[in-house]
C-alpha positions in Angstrom: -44.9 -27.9 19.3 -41.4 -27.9 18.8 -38.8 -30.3 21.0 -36.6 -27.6 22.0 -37.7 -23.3 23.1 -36.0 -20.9 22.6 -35.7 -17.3 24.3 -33.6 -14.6 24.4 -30.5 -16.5 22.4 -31.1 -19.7 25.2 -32.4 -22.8 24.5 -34.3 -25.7 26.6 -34.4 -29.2 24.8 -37.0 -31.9 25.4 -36.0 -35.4 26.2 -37.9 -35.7 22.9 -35.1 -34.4 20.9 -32.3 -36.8 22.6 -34.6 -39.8 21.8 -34.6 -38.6 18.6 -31.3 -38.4 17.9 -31.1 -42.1 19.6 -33.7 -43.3 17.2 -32.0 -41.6 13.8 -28.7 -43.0 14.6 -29.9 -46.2 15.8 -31.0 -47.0 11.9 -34.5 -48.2 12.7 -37.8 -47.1 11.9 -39.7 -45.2 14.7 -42.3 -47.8 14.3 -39.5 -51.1 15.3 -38.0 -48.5 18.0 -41.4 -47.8 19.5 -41.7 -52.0 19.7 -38.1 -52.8 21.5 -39.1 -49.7 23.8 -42.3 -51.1 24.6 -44.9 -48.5 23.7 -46.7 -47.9 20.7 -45.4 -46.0 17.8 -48.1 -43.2 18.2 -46.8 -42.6 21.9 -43.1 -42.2 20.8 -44.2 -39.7 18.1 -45.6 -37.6 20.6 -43.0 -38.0 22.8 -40.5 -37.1 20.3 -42.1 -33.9 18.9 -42.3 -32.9 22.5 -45.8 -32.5 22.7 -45.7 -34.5 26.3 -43.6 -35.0 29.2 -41.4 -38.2 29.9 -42.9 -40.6 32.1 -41.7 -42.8 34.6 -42.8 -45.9 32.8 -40.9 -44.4 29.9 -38.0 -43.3 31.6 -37.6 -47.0 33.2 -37.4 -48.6 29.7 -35.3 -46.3 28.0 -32.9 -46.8 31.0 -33.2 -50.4 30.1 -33.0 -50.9 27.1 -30.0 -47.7 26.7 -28.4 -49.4 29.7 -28.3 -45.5 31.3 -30.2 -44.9 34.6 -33.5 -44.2 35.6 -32.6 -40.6 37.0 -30.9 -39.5 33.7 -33.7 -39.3 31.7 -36.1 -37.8 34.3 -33.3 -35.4 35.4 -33.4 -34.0 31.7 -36.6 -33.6 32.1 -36.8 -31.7 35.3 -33.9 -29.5 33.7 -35.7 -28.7 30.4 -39.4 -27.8 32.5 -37.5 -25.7 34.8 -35.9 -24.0 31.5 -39.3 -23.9 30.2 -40.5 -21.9 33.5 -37.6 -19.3 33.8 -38.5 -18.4 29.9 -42.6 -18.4 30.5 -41.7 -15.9 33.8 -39.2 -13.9 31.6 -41.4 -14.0 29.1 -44.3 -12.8 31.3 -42.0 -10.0 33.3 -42.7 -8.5 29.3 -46.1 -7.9 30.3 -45.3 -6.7 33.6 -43.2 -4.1 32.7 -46.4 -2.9 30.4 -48.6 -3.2 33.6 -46.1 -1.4 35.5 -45.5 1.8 33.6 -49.3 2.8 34.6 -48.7 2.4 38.3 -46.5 4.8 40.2 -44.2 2.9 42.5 -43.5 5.9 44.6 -46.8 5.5 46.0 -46.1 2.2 47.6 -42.4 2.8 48.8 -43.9 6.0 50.6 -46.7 4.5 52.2 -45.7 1.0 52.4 -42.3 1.0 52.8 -41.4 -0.6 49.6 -37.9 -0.3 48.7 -36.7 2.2 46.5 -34.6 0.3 44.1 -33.9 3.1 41.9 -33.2 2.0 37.9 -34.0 -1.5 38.7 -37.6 -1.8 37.0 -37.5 -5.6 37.7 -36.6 -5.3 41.8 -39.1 -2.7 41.6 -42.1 -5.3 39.6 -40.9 -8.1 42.0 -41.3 -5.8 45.3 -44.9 -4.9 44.0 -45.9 -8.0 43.0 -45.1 -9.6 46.5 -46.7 -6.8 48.4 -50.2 -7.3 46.1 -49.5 -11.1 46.9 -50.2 -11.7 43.1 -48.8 -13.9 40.4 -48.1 -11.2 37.9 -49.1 -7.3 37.9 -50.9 -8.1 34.5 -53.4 -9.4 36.6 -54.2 -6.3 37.5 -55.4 -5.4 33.9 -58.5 -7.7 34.4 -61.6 -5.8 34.9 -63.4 -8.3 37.1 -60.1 -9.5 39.5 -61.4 -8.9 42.4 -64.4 -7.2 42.5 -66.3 -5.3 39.4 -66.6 -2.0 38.5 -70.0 -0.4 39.0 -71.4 0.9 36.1 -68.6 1.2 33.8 -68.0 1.7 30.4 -66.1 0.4 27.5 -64.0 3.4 27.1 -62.5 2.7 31.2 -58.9 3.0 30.2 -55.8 0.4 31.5 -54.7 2.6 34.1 -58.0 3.1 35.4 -58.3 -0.4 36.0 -54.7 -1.1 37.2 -54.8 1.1 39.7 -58.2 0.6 40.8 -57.4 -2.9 41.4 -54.1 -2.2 43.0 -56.2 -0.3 45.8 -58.4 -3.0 46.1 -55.7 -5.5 46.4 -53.8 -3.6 49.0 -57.4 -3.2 50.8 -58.3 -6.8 50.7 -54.5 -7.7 51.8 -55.3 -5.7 54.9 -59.4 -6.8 55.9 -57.9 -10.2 55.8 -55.5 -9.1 58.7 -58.0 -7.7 61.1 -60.4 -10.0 62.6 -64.1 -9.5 63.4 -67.4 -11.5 63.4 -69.3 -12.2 60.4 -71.4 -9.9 59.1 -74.6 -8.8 61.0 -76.9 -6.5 59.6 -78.8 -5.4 62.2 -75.6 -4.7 64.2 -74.3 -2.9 61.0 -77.7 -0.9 60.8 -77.1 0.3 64.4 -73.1 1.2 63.6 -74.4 3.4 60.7 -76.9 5.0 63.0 -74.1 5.6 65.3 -71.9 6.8 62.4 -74.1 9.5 61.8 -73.5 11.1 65.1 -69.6 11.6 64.6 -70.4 13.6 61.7 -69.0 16.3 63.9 -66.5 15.0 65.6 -63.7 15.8 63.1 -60.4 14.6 64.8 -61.5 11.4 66.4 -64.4 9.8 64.5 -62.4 7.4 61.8 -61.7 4.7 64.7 -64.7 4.6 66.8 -66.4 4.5 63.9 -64.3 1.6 62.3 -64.4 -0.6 65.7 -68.4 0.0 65.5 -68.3 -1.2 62.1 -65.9 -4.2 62.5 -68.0 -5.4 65.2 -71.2 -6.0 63.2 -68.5 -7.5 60.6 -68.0 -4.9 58.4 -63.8 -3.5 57.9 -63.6 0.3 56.9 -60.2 0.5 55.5 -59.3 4.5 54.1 -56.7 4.4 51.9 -54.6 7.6 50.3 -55.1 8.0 46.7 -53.0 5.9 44.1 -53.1 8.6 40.9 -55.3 7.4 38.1 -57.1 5.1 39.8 -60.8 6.7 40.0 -61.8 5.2 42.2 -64.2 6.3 44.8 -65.3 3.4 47.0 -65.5 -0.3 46.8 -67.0 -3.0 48.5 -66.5 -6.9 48.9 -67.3 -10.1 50.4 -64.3 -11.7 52.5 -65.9 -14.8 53.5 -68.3 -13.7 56.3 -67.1 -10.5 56.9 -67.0 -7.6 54.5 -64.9 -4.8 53.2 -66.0 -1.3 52.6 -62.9 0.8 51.5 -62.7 4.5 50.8 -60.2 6.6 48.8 -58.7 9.3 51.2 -58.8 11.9 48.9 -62.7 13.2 49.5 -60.9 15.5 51.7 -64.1 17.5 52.8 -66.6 16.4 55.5 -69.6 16.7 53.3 -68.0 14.6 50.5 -66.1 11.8 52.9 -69.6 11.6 54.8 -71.4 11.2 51.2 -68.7 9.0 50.3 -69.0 6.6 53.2 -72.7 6.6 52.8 -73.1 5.6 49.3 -70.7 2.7 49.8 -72.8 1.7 52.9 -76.0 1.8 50.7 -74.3 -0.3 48.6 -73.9 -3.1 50.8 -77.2 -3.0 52.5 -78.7 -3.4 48.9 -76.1 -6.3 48.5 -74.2 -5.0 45.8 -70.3 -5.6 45.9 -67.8 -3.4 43.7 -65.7 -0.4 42.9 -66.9 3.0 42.5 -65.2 5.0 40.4 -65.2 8.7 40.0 -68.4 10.6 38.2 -70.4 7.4 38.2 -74.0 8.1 39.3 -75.9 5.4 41.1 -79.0 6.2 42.3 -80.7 4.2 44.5 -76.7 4.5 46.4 -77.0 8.3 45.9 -80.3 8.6 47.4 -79.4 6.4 50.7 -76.8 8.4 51.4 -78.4 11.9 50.7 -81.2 10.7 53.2 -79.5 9.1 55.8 -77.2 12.2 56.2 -80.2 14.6 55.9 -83.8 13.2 56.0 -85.4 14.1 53.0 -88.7 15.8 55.3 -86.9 17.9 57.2 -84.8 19.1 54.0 -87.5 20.0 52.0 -88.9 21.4 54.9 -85.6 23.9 55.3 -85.7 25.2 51.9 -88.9 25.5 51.6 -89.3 27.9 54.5 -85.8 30.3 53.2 -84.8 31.9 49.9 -81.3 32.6 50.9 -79.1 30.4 52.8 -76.6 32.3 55.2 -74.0 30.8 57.3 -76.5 31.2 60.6 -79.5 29.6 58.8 -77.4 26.9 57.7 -76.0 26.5 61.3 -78.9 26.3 62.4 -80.6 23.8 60.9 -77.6 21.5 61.0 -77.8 21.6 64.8 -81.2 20.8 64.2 -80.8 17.6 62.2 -77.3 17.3 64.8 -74.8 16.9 62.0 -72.4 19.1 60.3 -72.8 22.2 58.7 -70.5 21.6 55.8 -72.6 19.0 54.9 -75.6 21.0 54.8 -73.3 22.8 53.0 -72.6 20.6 50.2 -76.2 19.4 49.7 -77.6 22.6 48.9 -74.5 23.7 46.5 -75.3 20.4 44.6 -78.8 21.0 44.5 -77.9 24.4 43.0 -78.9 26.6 46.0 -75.9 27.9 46.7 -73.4 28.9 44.1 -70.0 27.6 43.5 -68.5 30.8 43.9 -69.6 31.6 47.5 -65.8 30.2 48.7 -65.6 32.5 51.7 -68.8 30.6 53.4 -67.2 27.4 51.9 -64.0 28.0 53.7 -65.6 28.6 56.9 -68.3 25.6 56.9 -66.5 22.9 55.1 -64.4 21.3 57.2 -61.1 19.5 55.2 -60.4 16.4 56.9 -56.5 14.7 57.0 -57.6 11.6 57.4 -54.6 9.1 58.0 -55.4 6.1 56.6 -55.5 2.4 57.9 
């Protein structure tokens, strides 16, 4: 380690290197200086190469035996570790700028209220980072920051995992605003059994359904989709309260329902993390398959028909009281219904705007 940095033509020197130049032109040895100063010679090597910090103790007898003061020393070094800090946060704004290239900034100025700072990259960085309440956005490059990601794989690029944990940041950032009780399960179990009659209820269900859920300790945040993130769901412990978030952009009933329910099954199996996009748990799956349509009366259903119209579908979603479209969905995954039949699509599935919050 050297007794002066360097960055960006600038330069920060050590105490080391003034004592240095003390030592060389008083025309002693470091070994007879270290003696007068009171230390041993191993100390004043170190100090000197600016491997360590001035102490006090230090400071006193060089102010002593210099006849300078106290403050002088320790003022040089204040000024060369506050040098030292504006180079290491230059120097780390680098790796920001990296970070920041996968993450679009529009995002947060429209739905946030960032500024808009156009041309000014670093404004833009310092706006983000304050807003994520993190040290650096190159934090947001570690796979486990937060939460982990369910099931992933090696080949889960950068900006997958930037923006995935961008979302979760900005979803944490907000539980941690909202009060509610700690987490009870069997209050939870009877919010999900009330969740699963709103099925219907299109334009109002997101915030009965989010009080019934914060009141057994559980915060539903819905947030719109930041691009490239692939991320489906997560969930987390915040203390004694939890936080299931959902991306916006399952913009169907069937799959926002399906959606909502695999995360759930997620955290009554006590597992805490982020979904992404295309991964397949199943025991998750299954929960949510089931608790929207029991598993009986389903294979009941298509046992008994062929075909599936748009009555028969009705009809046994009033029977099961939830909504067609989701009736809907289930049997086009299960391959009983083609992709192609859009006009019954149209006309069962309903496309949800959900604001988020």
């Amino acid at each position: 380690m050297s007794n002066y940095i360097e960055f960006d033509d600038r330069a920060a020197f050590h105490p080391g290197y003034y004592i240095k130049e003390i030592v060389d032109e008083s025309g002693l040895t470091q070994e007879d200086f270290a003696r007068r100063l009171g230390t041993t010679p191993k100390n004043l090597s170190v100090l000197l190469s600016g491997k360590q910090s001035l102490s006090i103790d230090i400071a006193g007898k060089l102010a002593r035996m210099l006849g300078t003061t106290i403050t002088y020393w320790l003022n040089l070094q204040q000024t060369y570790d506050i040098k030292q800090a504006e180079f290491l946060s230059l120097k780390e704004l680098e790796r920001e700028k990296d970070a920041f290239k996968l993450i679009d900034y529009k995002y947060f100025r429209e739905h946030f209220n960032l500024p808009d700072l156009p041309r000014n990259i670093a404004g833009q960085i310092k706006s983000l980072r304050d807003f994520l309440l993190i040290s650096s956005l190159s934090v947001l490059e570690e796979r486990d920051l937060a939460i982990s990601f369910r099931s992933y794989s090696d080949a889960l690029g950068r900006s997958n995992i930037v923006n995935a944990n961008a979302m979760v940041q900005v979803a944490i950032n907000m539980a941690l605003k909202i009060d509610a009780p700690r987490f009870n399960r069997k209050k939870f179990d009877q919010a999900v059994a009330f969740a699963l009659t709103q099925t219907k209820n299109h334009s109002g269900f997101l915030p009965i359904v989010q009080e019934a859920f914060r009141e057994a300790g559980v915060i539903l945040i819905v947030l719109p989709n930041l691009k490239n993130s692939g991320i489906n769901g997560a969930t987390k412990k915040l203390g004694q309260k939890v936080l299931l978030m959902l991306n916006d952009r399952r913009h169907y009933a069937d799959t926002f329902w399906f959606t909502l329910f695999h995360e759930i099954g997620h955290i009554l199996h006590g597992d805490f993390g982020i979904t992404l996009d295309g991964e397949a748990e199943d025991y998750a799956d299954r929960y949510a398959r089931e608790a929207l349509i029991p598993q009986d009366k389903y294979e009941a259903f298509t046992a008994q028909h062929k075909t599936f119209d748009e009555a028969i579908i009705r009809d046994f979603a009033d029977s099961i009281d939830q909504d067609p479209g989701i009736v809907f969905g289930r049997l086009q995954k299960d391959g009983k219904i083609p992709y192609t039949q859009t006009d019954m699509s149209k006309r069962l599935r309903t496309t949800y705007t959900v604001r988020f919050s």
